[in-house]
C-alpha positions as CSV (number, residue, x, y, z in Angstrom):
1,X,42.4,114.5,35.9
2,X,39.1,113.3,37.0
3,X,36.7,112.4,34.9
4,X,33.6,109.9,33.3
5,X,33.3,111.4,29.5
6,X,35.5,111.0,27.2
7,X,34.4,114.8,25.5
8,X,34.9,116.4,28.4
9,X,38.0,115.1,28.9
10,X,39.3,116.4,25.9
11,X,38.2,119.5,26.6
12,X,39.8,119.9,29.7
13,X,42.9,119.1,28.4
14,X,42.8,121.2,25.8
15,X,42.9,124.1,27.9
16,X,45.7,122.8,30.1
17,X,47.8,121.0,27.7
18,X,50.0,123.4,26.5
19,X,50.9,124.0,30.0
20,X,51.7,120.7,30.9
21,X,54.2,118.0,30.4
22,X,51.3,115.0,30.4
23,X,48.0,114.8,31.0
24,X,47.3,111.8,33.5
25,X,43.4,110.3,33.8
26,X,42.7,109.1,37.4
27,X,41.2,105.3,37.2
28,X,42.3,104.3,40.7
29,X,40.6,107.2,43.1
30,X,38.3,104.9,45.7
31,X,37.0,108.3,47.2
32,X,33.2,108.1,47.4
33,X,33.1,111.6,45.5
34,X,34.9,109.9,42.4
35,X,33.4,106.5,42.5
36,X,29.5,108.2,42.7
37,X,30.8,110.9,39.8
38,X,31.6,107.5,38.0
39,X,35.2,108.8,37.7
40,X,38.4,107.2,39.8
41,X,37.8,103.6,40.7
42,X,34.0,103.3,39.4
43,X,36.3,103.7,35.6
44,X,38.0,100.0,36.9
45,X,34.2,98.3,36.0
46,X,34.3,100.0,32.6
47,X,36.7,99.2,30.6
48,X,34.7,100.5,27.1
49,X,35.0,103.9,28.9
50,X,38.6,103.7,30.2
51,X,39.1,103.0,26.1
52,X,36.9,105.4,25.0
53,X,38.1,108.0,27.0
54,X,41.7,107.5,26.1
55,X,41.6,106.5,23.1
56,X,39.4,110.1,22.2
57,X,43.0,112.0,24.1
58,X,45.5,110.5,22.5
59,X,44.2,110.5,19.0
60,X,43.4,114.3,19.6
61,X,46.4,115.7,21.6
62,X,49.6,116.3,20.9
63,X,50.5,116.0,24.7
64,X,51.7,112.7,26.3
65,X,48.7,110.9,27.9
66,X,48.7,108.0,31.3
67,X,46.5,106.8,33.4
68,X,46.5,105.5,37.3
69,X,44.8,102.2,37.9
70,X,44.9,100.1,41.0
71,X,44.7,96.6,41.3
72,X,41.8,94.3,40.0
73,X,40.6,91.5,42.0
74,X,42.6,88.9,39.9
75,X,46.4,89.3,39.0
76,X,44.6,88.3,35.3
77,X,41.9,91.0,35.3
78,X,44.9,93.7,35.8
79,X,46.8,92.4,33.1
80,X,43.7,92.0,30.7
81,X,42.7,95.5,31.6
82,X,46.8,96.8,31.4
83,X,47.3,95.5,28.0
84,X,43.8,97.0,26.9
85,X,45.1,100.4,28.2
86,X,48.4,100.0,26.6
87,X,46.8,99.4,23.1
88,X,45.0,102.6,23.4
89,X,48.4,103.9,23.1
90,X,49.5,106.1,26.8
91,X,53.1,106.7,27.7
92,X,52.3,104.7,30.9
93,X,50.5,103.8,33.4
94,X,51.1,104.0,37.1
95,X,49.6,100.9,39.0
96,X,48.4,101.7,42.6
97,X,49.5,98.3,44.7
98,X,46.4,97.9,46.5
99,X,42.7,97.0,45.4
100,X,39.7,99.6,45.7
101,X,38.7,97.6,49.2
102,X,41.6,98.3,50.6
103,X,42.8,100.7,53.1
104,X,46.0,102.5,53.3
105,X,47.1,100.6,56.4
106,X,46.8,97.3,54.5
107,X,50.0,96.7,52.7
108,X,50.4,97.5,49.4
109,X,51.0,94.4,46.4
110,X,54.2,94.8,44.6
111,X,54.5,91.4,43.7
112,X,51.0,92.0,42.0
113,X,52.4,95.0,39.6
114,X,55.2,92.1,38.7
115,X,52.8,90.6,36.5
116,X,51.6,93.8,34.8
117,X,55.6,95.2,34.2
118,X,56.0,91.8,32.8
119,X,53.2,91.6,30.1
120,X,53.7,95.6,29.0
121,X,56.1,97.0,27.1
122,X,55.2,100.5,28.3
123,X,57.2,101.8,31.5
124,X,54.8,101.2,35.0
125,X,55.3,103.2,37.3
126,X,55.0,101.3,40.9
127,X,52.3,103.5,43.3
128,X,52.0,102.7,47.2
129,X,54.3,102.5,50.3
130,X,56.9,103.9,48.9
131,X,58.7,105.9,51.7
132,X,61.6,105.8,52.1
133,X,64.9,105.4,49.9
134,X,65.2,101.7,50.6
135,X,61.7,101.3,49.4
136,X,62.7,101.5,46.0
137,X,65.2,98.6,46.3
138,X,62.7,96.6,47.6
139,X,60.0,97.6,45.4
140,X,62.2,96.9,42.4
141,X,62.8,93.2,43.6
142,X,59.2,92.9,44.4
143,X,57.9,94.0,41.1
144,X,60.5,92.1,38.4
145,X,62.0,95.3,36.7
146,X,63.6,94.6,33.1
147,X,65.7,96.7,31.9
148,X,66.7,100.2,33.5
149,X,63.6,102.2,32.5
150,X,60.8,99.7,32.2
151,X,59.2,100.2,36.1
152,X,59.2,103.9,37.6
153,X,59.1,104.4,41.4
154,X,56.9,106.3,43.1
């Protein structure tokens, strides 16, 4: 889901989420009808927002709530913003390997979402250039995995 208010948030997914399995904010969108709807990437700049909108989902819904993010300029800033997100209390988050600058022909930044997968204890789920079935090894290697569940593919 789209969005930039943390009320209207909840009351789209309250209309949708006994239909669904999760309800997933988008924070990574670069699309110029996101980012001027403050919604998508524009979110990335506002971290009091990302919390606020969050934090008002999961203390009101009974459905499983994650986000999308990309990456931050820094390796640091994704981390600082990851662990914020994780202390709001999502399932996961999904971590789109490239910054909001970048294009789809630039390569995405596995090594990048290593740093993030290390410093959560939530499962991240690996976004970009993923595609085909040796992509996952590779992304796997890339990123640092631990365990068998902690990074998702997709």
């Amino acid at each position: 889901m789209g969005t930039a208010n943390a009320v209207r948030a909840l009351t789209a997914a309250q209309i949708v989420s006994k239909d669904v399995a999760v309800i997933d904010i988008n924070m990574g969108c670069p699309k110029s009808f996101s980012i001027s709807g403050g919604m998508g990437a524009a979110l990335l700049s506002n971290p009091e927002l990302i919390h606020d909108i969050l934090t008002m989902l999961r203390r009101n819904l009974d459905t499983e709530v994650t986000c999308k993010i990309r990456l931050l300029n820094s390796s640091q800033d994704t981390v600082e913003l990851a662990r914020r997100i994780e202390k709001t209390g999502v399932s996961a988050l999904a971590i789109h390997g490239r910054r909001v600058k970048d294009r789809p022909r630039d390569p995405a930044k596995w090594n990048e979402i290593a740093d993030v997968v290390a410093s959560l204890s939530i499962p991240v789920i690996a976004n970009g250039d993923v595609f085909e079935y040796e992509d996952f090894g590779r992304i796997k290697d890339a990123t640092g995995r631990r365990g068998n569940d902690q990074l998702i593919h997709v």
